[in-house]
TIRO-2110 file (N, C-alpha, C; in Angstrom, 1 decimal):
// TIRO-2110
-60.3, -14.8, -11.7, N, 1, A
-60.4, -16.0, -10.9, CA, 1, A
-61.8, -16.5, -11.0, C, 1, A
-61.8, -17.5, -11.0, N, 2, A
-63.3, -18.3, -11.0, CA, 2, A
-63.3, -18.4, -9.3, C, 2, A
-64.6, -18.2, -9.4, N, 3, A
-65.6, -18.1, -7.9, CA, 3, A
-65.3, -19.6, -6.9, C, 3, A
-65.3, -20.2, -7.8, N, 4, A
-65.1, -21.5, -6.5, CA, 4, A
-63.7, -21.7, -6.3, C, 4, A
-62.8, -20.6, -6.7, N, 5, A
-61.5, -20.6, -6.3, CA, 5, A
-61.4, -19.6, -5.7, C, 5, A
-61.9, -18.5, -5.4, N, 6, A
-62.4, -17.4, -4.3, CA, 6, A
-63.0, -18.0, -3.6, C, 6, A
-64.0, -18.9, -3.3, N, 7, A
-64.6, -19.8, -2.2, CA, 7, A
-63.5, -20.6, -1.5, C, 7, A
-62.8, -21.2, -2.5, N, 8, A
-62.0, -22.3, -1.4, CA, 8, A
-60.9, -21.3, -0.9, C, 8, A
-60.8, -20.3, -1.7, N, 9, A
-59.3, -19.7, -0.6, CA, 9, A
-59.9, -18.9, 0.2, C, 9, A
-60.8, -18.5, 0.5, N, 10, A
-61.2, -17.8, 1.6, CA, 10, A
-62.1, -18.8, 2.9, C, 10, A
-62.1, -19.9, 2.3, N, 11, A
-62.6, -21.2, 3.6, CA, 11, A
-61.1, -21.3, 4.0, C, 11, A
-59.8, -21.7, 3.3, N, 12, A
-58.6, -22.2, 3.6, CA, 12, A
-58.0, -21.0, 4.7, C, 12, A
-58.3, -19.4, 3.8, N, 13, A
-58.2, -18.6, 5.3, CA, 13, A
-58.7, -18.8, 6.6, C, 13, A
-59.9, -19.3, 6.6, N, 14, A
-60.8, -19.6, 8.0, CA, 14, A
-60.4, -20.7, 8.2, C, 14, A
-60.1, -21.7, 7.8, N, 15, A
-60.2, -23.3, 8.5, CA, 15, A
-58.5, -23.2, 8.8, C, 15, A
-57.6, -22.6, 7.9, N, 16, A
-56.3, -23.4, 8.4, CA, 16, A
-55.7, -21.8, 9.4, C, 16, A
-55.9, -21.1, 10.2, N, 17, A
-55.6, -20.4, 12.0, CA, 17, A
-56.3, -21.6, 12.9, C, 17, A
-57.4, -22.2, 12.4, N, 18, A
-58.4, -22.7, 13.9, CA, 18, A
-57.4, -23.5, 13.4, C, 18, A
-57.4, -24.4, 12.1, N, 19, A
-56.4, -25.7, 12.7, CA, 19, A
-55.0, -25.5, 13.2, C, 19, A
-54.2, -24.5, 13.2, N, 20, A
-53.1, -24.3, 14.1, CA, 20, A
-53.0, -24.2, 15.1, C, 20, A
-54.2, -23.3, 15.7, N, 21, A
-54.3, -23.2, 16.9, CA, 21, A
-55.0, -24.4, 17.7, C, 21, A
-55.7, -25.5, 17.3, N, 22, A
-56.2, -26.7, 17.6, CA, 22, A
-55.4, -27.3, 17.7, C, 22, A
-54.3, -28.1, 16.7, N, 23, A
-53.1, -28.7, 17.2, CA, 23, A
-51.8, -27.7, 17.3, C, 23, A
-51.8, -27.3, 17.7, N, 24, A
-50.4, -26.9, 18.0, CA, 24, A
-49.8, -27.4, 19.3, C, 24, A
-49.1, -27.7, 19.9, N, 25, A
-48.4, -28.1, 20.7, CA, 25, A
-48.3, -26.5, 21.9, C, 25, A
-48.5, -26.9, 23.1, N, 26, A
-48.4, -25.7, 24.2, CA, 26, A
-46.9, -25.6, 24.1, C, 26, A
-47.1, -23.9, 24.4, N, 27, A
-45.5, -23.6, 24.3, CA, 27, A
-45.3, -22.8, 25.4, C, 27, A
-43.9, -23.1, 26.6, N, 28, A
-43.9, -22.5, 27.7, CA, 28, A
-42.7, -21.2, 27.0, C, 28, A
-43.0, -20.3, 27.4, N, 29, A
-42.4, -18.5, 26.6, CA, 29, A
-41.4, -18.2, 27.7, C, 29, A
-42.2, -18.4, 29.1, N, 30, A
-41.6, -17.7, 30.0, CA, 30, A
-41.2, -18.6, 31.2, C, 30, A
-40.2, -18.7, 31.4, N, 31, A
-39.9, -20.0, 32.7, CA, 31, A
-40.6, -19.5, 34.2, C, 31, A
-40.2, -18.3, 34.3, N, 32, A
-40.7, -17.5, 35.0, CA, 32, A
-42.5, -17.3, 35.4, C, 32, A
-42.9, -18.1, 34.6, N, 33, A
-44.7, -17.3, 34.3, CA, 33, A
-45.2, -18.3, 35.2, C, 33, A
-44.7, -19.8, 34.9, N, 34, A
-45.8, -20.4, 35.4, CA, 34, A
-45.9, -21.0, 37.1, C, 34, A
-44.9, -20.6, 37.6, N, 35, A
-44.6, -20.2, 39.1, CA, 35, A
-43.0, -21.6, 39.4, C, 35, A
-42.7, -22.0, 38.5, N, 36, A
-41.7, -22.5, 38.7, CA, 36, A
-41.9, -23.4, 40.5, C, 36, A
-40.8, -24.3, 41.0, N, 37, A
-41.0, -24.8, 41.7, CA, 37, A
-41.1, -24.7, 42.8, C, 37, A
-41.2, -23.1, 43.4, N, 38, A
-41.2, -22.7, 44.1, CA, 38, A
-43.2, -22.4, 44.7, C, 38, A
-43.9, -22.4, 42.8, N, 39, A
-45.0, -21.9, 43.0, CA, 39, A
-45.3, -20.4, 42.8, C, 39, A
-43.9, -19.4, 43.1, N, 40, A
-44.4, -18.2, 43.4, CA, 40, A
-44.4, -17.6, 41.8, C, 40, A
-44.8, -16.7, 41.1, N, 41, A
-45.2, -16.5, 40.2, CA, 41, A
-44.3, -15.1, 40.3, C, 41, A
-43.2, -15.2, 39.5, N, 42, A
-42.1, -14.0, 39.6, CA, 42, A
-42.1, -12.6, 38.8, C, 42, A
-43.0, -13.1, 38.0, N, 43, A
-43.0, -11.8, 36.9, CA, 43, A
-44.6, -10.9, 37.2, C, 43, A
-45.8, -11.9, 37.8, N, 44, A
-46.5, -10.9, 38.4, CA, 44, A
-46.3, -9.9, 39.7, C, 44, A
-44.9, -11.1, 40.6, N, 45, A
-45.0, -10.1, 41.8, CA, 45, A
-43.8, -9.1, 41.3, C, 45, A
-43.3, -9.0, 39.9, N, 46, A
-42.3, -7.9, 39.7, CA, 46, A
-43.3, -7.1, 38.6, C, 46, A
-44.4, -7.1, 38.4, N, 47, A
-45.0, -6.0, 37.6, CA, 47, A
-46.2, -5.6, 38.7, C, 47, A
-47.2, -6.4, 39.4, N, 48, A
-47.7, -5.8, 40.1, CA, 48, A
-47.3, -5.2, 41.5, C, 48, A
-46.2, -4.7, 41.7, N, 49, A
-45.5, -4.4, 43.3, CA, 49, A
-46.5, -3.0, 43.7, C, 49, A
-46.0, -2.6, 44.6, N, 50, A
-46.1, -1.4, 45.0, CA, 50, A
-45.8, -0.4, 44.5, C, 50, A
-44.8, -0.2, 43.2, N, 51, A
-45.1, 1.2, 42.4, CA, 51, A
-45.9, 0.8, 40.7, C, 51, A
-46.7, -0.3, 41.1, N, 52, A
-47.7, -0.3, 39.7, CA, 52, A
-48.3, 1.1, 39.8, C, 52, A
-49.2, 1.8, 40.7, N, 53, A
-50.2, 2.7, 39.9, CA, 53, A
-49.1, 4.1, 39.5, C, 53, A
-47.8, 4.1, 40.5, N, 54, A
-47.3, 5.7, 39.9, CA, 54, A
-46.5, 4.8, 38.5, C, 54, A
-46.3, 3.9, 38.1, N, 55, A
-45.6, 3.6, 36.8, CA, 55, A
-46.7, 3.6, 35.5, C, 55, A
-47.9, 3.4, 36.3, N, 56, A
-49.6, 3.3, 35.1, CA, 56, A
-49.6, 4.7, 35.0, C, 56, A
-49.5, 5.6, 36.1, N, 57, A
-49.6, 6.8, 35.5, CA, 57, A
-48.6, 7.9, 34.9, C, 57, A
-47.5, 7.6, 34.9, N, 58, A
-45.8, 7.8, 34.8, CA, 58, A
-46.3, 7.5, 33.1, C, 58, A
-46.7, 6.2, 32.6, N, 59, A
-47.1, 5.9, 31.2, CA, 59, A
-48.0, 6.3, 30.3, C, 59, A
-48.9, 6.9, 31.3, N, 60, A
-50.4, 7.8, 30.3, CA, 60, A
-50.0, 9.0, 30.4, C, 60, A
-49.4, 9.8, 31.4, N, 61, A
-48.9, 11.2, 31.8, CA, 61, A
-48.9, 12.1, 30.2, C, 61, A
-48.1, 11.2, 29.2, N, 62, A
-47.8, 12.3, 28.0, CA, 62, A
-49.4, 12.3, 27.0, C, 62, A
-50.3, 11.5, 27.5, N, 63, A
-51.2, 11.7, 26.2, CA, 63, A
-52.4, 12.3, 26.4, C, 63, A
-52.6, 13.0, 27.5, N, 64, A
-53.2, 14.3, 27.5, CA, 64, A
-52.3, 15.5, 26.8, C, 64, A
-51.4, 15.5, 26.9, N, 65, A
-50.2, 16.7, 26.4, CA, 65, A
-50.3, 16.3, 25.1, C, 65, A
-50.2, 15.2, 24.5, N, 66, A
-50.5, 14.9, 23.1, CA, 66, A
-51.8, 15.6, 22.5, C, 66, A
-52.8, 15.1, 23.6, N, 67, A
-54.4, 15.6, 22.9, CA, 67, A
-54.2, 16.7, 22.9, C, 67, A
-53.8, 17.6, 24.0, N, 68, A
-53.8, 18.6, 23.4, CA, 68, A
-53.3, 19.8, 22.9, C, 68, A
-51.7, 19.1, 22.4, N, 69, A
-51.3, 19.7, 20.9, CA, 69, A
-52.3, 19.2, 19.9, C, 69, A
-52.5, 18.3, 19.7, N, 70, A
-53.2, 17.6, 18.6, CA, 70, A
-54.9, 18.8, 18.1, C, 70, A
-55.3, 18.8, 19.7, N, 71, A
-56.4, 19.5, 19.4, CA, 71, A
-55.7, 21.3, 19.2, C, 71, A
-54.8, 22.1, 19.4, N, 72, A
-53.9, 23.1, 18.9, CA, 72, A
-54.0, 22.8, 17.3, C, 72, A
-53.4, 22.5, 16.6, N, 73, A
-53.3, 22.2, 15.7, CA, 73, A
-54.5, 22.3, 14.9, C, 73, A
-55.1, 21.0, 15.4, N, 74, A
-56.6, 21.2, 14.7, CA, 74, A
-57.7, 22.3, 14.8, C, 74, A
-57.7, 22.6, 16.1, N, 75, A
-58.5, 23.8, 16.3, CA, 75, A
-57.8, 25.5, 15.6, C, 75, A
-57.0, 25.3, 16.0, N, 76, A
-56.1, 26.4, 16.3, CA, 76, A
-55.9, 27.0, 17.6, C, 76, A
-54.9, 28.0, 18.2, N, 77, A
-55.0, 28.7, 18.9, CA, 77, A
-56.3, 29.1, 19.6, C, 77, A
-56.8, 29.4, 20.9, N, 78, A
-57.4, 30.5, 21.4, CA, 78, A
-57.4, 31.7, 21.1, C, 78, A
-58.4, 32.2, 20.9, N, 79, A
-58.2, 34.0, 21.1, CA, 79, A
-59.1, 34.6, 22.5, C, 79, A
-58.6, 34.8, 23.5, N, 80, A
-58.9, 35.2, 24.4, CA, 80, A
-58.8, 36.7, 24.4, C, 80, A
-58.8, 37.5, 23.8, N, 81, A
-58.8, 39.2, 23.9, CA, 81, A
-59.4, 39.1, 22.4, C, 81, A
-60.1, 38.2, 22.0, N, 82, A
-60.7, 38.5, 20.6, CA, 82, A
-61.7, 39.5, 20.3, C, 82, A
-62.3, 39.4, 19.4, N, 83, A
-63.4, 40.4, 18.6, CA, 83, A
-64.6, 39.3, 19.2, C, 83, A
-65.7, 39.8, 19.2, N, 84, A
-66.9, 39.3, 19.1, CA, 84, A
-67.3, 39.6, 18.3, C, 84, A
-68.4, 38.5, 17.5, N, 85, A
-69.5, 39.0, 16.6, CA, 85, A
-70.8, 39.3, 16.8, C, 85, A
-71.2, 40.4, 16.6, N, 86, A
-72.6, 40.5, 16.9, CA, 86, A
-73.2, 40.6, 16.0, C, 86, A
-74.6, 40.6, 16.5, N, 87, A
-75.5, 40.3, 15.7, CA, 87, A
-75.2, 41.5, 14.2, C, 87, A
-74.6, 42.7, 14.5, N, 88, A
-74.8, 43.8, 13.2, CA, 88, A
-73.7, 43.3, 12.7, C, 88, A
-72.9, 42.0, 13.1, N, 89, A
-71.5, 42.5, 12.3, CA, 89, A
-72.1, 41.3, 11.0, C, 89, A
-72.9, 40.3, 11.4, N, 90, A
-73.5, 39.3, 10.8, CA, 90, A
-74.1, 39.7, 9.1, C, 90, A
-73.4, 39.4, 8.3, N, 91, A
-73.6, 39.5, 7.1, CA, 91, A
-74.5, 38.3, 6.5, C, 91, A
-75.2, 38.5, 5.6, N, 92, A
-76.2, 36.8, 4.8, CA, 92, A
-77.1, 37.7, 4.7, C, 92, A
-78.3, 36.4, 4.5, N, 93, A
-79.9, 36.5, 4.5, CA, 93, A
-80.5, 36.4, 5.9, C, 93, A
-79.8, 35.7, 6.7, N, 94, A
-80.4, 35.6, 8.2, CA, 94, A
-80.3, 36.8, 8.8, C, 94, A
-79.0, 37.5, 8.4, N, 95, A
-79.3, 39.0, 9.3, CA, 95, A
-79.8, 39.8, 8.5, C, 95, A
-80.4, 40.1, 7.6, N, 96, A
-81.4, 40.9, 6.8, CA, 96, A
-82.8, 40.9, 6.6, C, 96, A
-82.9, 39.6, 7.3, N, 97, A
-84.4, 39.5, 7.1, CA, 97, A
-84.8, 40.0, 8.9, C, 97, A
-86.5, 40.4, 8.9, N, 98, A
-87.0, 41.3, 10.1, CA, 98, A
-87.6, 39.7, 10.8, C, 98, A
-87.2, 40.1, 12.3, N, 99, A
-87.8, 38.8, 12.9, CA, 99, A
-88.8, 39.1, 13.9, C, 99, A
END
């Protein structure tokens, strides 16, 4: 491809989203959203009620339990009745040399 056809198609990426979103016409999604003729706004007072925080936490509850299989996995197991290493079990040049 010649370069000033890599230039204009990557301005045509950039110019033609702003120009859809510049003219596009407003679109109502939810009849419910914008408080209808009543005014009252139906779908915040049915998501923010009185059991929003136990349903926020009802929703995160599993991804501590995720992290940590995830970190199981990666890490491995614990060894809690393990071996220690000490210093004589230490093999190299660092445990041979006099300090």
């Amino acid at each position: 491809m010649r370069p000033t056809t890599i230039r204009d198609l990557l301005v045509f990426a950039v110019l033609a989203p702003m120009a859809l979103v510049l003219f596009a016409p407003t679109a109502s999604a939810c009849p419910f959203c914008d408080g209808g003729p009543t005014g009252v706004n139906e779908v915040r007072e049915g998501v923010f009620d009185t059991n929003f925080w136990p349903k926020v936490a009802a929703t995160l509850a599993p991804f501590p339990v995720l992290a940590g299989i995830v970190a199981l996995i990666y890490f491995g197991p614990p060894s809690f009745g393990g071996r220690r290493a000490d210093a004589a079990d230490v093999t190299g040049p660092a445990a041979s040399e006099p300090h």
